[in-house]
C-alpha positions in Angstrom: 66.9 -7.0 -31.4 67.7 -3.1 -31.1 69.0 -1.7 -34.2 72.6 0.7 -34.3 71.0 3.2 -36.7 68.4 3.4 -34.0 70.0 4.2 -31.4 72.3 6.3 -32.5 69.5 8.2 -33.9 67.9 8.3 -29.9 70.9 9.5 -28.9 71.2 12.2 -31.5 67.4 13.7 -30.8 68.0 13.0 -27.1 71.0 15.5 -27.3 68.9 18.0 -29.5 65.9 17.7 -27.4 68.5 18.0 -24.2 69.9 21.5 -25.9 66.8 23.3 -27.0 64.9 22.1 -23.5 67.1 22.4 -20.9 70.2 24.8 -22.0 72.2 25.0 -18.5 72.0 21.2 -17.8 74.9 19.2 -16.9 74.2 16.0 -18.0 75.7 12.2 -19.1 73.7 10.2 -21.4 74.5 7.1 -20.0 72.8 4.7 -22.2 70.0 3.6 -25.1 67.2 1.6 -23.9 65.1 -0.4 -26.2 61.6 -0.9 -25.6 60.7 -4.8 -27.6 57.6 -4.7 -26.0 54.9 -2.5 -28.1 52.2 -2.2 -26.1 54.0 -1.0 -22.8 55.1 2.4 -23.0 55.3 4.9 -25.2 58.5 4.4 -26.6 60.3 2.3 -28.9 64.1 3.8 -28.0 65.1 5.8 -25.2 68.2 7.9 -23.6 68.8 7.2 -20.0 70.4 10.8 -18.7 72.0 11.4 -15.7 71.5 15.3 -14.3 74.9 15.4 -12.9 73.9 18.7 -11.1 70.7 16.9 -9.7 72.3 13.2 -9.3 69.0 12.3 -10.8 68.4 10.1 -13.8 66.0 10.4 -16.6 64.6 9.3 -19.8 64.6 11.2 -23.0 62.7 9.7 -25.8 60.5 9.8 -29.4 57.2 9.2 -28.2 55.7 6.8 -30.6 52.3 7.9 -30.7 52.9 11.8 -30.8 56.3 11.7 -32.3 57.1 14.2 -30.6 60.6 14.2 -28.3 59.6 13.9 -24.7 61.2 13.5 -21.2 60.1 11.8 -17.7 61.3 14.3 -15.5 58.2 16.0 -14.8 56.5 12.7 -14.2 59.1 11.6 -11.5 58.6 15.3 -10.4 54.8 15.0 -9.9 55.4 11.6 -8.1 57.6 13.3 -5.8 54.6 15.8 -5.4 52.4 13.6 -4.7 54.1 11.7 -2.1 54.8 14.8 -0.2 50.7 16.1 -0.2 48.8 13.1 0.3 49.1 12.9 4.2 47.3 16.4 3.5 44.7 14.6 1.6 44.2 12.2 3.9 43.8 14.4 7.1 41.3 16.5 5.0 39.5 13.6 3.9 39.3 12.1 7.4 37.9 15.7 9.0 36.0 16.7 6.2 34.0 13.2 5.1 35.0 10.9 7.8 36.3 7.2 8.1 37.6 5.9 4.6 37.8 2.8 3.4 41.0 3.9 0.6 42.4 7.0 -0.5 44.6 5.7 -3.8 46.6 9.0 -5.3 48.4 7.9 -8.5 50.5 9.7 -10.6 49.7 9.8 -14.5 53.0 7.9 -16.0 52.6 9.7 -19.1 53.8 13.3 -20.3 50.8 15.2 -20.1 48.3 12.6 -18.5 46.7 14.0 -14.8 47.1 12.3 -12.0 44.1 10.5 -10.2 42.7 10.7 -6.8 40.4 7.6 -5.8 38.7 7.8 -2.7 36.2 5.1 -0.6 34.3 6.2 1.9 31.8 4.5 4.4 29.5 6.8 4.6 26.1 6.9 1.8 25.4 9.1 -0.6 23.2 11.0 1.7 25.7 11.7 4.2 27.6 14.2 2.7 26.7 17.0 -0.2 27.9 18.0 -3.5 29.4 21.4 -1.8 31.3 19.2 0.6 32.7 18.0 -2.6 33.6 21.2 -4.6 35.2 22.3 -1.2 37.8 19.7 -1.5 38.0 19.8 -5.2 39.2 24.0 -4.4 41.1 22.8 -1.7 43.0 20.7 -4.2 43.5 23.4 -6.7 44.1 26.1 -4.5 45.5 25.1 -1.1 47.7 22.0 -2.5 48.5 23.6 -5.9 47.4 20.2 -8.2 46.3 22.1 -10.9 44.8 18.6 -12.6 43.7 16.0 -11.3 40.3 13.0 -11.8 38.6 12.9 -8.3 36.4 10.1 -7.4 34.5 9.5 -4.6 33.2 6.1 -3.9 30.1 5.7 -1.5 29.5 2.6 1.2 27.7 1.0 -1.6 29.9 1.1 -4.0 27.1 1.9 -6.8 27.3 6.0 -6.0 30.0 8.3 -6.5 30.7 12.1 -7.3 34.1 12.0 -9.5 35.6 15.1 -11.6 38.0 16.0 -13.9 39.9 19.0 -13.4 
């Protein structure tokens, strides 16, 4: 059961953490969420705010591990991202290394965590080199703008891959 103290504690650091972070914002904290579970997220309490500038909602909360005051706006920002380059990835993947087998791009769901790129091709090993592979690492970095990212490429056998962290 959520405790009162609690949340009226989340809702006090929520509306610190909303002050000192984000000055100019317009916002409506529209309720306390309590997390029972203790293994999913990182939260136990959290402030659902509404950006009324935006019409976009958000979380505010104590991270439990950290303890540090955090927010999921920049992870709904990065999915957002994400969704909008990967048809990029994919038409540079298709030119560049050929026919694929997947192409999973996932966000990080955590403050501060990088997103990851999984890639299965059905070419070998042998079909492709390790600068065909920087090339679209830069490409990432420089050309899309992800500035971190893990890449993995998976080979037709499944046993081979080039993967990076960035």
């Amino acid at each position: 059961m959520p405790d009162e103290q609690e949340m009226e504690k989340a809702t006090e650091q929520a509306e610190q953490y909303l002050q000192t972070k984000y000055p100019e914002m317009k916002y409506q904290i529209s309720h306390i969420s309590y997390n029972s579970e203790e293994k999913s997220g990182n939260y136990d309490y959290a402030a659902s705010v509404f950006d009324t500038e935006t019409q976009k909602s958000f979380m505010v909360y104590e991270n439990r591990i950290t303890g540090k005051m955090e927010d999921d706006r920049s992870i709904q920002e990065e999915e957002e991202f994400l969704k909008q380059v990967k048809p990029k990835i994919d038409s540079y993947i298709n030119q560049k290394f050929g026919e694929t087998k997947e192409i999973s791009l996932t966000a990080s769901y955590e403050v501060g965590g990088i997103p990851s790129l999984n890639i299965g091709l059905n070419n070998n090993k042998e079909e492709l080199s390790e600068e065909m592979f920087l090339s679209f690492i830069n490409y990432l970095q420089n050309e899309l703008k992800i500035e971190h990212a893990y890449v993995s490429i998976k080979y037709d056998n499944g046993n081979e891959l080039w993967d990076k962290s960035y």
